[in-house]
C-alpha positions in Angstrom: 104.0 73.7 135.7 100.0 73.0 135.8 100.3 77.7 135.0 103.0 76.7 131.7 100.9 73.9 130.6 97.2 76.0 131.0 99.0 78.7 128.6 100.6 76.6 125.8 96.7 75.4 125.5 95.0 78.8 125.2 97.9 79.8 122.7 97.4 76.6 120.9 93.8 76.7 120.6 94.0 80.7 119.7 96.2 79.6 117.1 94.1 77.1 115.5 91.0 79.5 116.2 93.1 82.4 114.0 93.7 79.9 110.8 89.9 78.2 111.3 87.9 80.9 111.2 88.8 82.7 107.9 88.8 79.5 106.5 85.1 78.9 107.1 84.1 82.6 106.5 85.5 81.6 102.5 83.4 78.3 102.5 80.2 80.1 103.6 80.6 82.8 101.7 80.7 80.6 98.7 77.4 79.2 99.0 74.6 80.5 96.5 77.7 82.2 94.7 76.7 84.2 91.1 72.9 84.1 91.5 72.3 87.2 90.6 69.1 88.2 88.4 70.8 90.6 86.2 73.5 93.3 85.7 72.1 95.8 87.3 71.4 94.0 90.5 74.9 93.1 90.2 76.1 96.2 89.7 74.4 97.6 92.8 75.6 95.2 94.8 79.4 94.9 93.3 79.1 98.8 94.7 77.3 98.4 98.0 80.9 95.8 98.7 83.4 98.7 97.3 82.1 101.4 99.8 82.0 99.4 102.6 85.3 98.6 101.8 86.7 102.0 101.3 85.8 102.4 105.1 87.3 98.7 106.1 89.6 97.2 103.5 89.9 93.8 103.7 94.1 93.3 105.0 95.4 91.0 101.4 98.1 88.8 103.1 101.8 89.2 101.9 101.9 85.6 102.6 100.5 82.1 101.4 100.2 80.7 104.2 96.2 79.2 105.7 98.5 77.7 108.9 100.0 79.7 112.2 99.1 82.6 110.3 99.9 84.2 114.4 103.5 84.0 113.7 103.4 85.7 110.3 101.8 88.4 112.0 103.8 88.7 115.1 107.4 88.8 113.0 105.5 91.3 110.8 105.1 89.6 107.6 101.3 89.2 107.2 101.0 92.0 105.5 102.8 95.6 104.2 100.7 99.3 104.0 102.1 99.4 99.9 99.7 96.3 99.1 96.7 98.1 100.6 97.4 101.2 99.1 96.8 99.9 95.6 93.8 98.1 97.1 92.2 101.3 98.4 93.0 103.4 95.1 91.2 100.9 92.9 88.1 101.3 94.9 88.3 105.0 94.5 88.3 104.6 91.2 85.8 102.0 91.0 83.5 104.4 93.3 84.5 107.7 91.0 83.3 106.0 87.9 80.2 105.0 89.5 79.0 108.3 91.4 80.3 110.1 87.8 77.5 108.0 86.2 74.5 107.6 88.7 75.6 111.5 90.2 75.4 109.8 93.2 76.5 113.3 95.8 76.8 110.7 99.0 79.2 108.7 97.0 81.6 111.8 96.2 81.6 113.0 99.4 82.4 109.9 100.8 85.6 109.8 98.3 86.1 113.6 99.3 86.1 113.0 102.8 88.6 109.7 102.4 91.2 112.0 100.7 90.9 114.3 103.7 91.6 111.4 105.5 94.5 110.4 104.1 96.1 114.3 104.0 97.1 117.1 106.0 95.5 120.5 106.4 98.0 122.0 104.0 97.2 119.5 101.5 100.1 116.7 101.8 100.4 113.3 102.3 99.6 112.0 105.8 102.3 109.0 105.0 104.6 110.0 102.2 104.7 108.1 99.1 108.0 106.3 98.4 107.4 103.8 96.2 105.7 103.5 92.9 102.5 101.8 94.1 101.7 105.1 96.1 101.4 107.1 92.5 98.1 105.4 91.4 96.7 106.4 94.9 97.8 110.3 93.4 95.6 108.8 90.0 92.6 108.2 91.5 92.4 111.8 93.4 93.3 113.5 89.8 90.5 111.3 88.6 87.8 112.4 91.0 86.5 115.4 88.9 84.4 116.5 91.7 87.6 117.1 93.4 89.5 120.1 93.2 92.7 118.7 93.1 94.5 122.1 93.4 93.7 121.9 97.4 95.7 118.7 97.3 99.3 119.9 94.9 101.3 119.5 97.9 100.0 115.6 97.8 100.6 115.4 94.0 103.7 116.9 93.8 104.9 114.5 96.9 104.3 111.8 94.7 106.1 113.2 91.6 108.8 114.0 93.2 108.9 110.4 94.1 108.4 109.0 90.9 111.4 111.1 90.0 113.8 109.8 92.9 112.8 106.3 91.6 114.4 107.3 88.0 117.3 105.6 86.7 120.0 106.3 84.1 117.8 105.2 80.7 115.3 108.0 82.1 113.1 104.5 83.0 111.3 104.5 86.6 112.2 101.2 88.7 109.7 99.9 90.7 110.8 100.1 94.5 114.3 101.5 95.2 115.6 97.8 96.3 115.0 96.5 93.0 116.1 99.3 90.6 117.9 97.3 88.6 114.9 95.9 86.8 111.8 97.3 85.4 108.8 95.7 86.5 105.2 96.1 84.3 103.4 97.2 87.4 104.9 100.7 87.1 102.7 100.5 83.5 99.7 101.3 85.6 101.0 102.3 88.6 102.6 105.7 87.4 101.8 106.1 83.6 98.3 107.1 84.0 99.1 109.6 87.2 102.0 111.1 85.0 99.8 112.2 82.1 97.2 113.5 84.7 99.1 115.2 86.5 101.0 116.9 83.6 97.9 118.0 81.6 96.4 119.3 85.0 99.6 121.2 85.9 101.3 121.7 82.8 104.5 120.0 83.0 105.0 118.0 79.6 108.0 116.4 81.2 105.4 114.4 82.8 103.9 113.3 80.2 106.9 112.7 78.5 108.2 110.3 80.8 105.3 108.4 81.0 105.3 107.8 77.8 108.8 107.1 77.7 107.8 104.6 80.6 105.7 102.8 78.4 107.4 102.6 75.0 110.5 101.2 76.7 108.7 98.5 78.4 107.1 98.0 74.6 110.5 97.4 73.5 112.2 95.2 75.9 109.4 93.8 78.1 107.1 92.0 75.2 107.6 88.6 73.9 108.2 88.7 70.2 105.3 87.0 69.1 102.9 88.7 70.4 102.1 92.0 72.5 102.3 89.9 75.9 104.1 91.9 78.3 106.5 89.6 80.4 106.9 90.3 84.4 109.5 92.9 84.2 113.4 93.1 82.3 116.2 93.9 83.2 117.9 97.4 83.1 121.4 96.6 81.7 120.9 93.5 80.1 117.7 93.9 78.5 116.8 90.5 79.5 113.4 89.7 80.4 112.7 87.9 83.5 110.2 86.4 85.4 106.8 84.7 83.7 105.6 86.0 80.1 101.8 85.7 80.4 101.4 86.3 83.9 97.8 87.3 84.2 97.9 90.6 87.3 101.2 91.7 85.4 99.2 91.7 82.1 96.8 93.5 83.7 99.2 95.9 84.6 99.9 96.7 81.2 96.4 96.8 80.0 95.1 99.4 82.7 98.2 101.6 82.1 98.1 101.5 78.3 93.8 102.4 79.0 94.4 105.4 81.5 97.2 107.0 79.7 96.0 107.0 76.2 92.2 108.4 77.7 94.3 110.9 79.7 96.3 112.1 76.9 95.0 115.2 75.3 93.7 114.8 71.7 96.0 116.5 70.0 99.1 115.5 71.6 102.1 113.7 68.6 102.1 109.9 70.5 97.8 109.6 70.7 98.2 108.0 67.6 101.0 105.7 68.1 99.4 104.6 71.8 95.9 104.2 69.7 98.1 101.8 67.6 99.4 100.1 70.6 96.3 99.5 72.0 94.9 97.7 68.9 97.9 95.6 68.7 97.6 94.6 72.4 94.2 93.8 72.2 94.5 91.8 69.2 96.9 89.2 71.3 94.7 89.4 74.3 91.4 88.7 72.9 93.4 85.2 71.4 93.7 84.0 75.0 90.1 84.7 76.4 88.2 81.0 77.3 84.6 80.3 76.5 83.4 81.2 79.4 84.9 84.6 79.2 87.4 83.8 81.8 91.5 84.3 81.6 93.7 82.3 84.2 96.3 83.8 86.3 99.5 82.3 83.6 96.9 83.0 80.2 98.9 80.6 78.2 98.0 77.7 79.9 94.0 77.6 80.1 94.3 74.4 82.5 95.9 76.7 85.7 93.3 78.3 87.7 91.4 81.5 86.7 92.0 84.6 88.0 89.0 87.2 88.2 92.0 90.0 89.0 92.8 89.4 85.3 89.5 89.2 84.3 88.7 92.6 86.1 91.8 94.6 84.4 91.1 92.9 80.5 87.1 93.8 81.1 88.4 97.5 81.9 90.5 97.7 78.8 88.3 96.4 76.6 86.1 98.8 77.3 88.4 101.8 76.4 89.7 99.8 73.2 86.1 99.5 72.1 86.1 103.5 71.7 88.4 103.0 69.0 86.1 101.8 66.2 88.4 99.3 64.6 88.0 97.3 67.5 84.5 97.9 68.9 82.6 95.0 68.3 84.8 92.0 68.7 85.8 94.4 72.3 82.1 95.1 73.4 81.7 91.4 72.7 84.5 89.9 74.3 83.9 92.4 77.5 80.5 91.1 78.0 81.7 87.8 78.0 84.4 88.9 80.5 81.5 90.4 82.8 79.3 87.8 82.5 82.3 85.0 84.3 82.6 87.8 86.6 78.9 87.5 87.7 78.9 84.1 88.1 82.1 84.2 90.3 81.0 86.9 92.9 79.4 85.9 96.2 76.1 87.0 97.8 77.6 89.8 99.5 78.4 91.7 96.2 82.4 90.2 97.1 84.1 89.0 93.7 85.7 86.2 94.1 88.9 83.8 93.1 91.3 86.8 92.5 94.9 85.8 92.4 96.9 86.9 96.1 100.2 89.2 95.9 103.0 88.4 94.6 105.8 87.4 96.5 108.9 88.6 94.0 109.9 87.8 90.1 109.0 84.4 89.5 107.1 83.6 92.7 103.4 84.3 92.0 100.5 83.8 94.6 98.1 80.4 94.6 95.5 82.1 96.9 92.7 83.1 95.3 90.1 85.1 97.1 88.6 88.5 97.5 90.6 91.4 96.0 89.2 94.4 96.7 91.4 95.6 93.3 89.3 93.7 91.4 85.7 95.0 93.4 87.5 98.4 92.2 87.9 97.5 88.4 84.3 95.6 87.7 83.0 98.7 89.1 84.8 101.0 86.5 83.6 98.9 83.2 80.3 98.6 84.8 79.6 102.0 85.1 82.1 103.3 82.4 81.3 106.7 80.7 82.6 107.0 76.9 84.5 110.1 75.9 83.4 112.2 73.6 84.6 111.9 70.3 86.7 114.3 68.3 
């Protein structure tokens, strides 16, 4: 009995440990948060977070809950590999767009030597992609120019060929093969931008095609009607949309996949202009909702729920690439720096940003964490050390 009795107190008191400790390691961390000096400082720091991350991402839990977080993790529902895929990719990209800038040779080596990590000598997938998260993981390599992506067409073709086995009868990629029957706006940046890449660097137009396709079908049934607010995600038969209009990440979503694919399209190609148009429409409704601290919130309708530095992150990014189209460059520039300037104030000593919104649970039942996101280290990092394309 005294043996039974000894245990149920060290599990007890592990338990309580577990939930305590990340608990204070968020209130400490808070302290001095946003003093930073100015950008650059910022910057440097924003980056010395995303490459020690890229070695160590932090785990984003699949769940809410701050209690007996042991018994999430011993029936396996802490956290899933799909969420941290996504996580990793945006710090690649975040990383690419700042060793692109500074020609920082450490830095893409460092990137080079993660893809090896994560492929096999004869250039595949170390864990095969199967759903459409995996496909901005495929972006990011495309997007490392210093990388010559032709070592790694096994990989790339893996996650086509994925994409494709995700298709459904209206041509339309679903989201994860349990939920094909409705078309959620992550795919917008999850596999639009890879598509295009991938098609312009191995000539396969259908690529492009159906990302574009991707995109323009979400245009049509996905946005609410009085402005270019994409909703959660709509259903494939009904054309019904579903799940939260305004819905800060899933906007975000949106943005970053209308951004990648239009930059990756070539200049020349018949939609450029009709995505160009798109874009200005978009940001037209999304500069509406911006606070006056340069902030959105995680439902951007409502400016009294809580702020979420994850949408903050992905409007920053797009403003960026809309600024290069000159009907929109100075209310964009403007409204970025506003967007940059909340984000400052909102990341912790350590470089960390903070008060990102957690995962998503399903359609209609969003996160109230709000934390670290190394997503949104991964996206500061890209408009902060964004390099314009050159003009036509």
């Amino acid at each position: 009995m005294i043996y039974f009795l000894s245990f149920s107190v060290v599990v007890i008191v592990s338990a309580l440990v577990m939930d305590a400790i990340p608990q204070f390691n968020i209130w400490q961390s808070r302290i001095k948060i946003g003093r930073f000096p100015n950008q650059h400082i910022w910057n440097e720091k924003v980056f010395q977070t995303a490459k020690k991350w890229l070695h160590n991402t932090p785990v984003i839990p699949l769940t809410d809950h701050k209690r007996l977080i042991i018994i999430d993790k011993w029936q396996g529902n802490y956290d899933r590999p799909a969420i941290q895929v996504w996580q990793e990719s945006s710090l690649v990209l975040g990383l690419t767009a700042y060793a692109q800038k500074t020609a920082a040779q450490k830095t893409e080596k460092e990137i080079a030597d993660f893809f090896i990590s994560k492929t096999t000598a004869q250039g595949g997938w170390k864990i095969k992609p199967t759903d459409s998260d995996h496909a901005i993981l495929g972006y990011a390599l495309l997007n490392a120019d210093f990388i010559d992506a032709g070592k790694y067409k096994a990989a790339l073709d893996e996650t086509y060929q994925m994409i494709l086995s995700l298709k459904g009868e209206d041509g339309t990629i679903a989201y994860k093969n349990h939920v094909r029957q409705f078309r959620f706006v992550d795919t917008i940046g999850f596999i639009c931008p890879f598509l295009v890449k991938y098609g312009v660097k191995f000539n396969k137009p259908e690529a492009i095609q159906l990302a574009l396709h991707q995109v323009f079908e979400f245009v049509k049934y996905g946005l609410m009607p009085q402005e270019k607010i994409p909703c959660h995600t709509y259903h494939l038969h009904t054309k019904i949309p579903t799940g939260l209009f305004g819905w800060g990440r899933g906007l975000g979503w949106f943005l970053i996949g209308l951004a990648d694919t239009y930059r990756a399209l070539p200049v020349l190609h018949p939609q450029k202009a009709t995505l160009k148009h798109l874009i200005i429409e978009v940001a037209h409704s999304v500069l509406k909702f911006q606070l006056l601290d340069g902030s959105y919130t995680w439902l951007i309708f409502d400016e009294k729920s809580r702020k979420d530095s994850s949408t903050v992150a992905t409007v920053a990014y797009f403003l960026t690439v809309a600024a290069e189209i000159p009907e929109l460059k100075i209310e964009s520039n403007e409204a970025k720096e506003k967007c940059l300037n909340y984000l400052q104030k909102v990341t912790r000593r350590t470089g960390a940003i903070d008060f990102s919104q957690g995962d998503t649970k399903g359609i209609g039942i969003y996160s109230q964490n709000f934390d670290i996101l190394p997503f949104t280290q991964g996206f500061v990092l890209r408009t902060l050390n964004f390099r314009p394309q050159p003009q036509p």
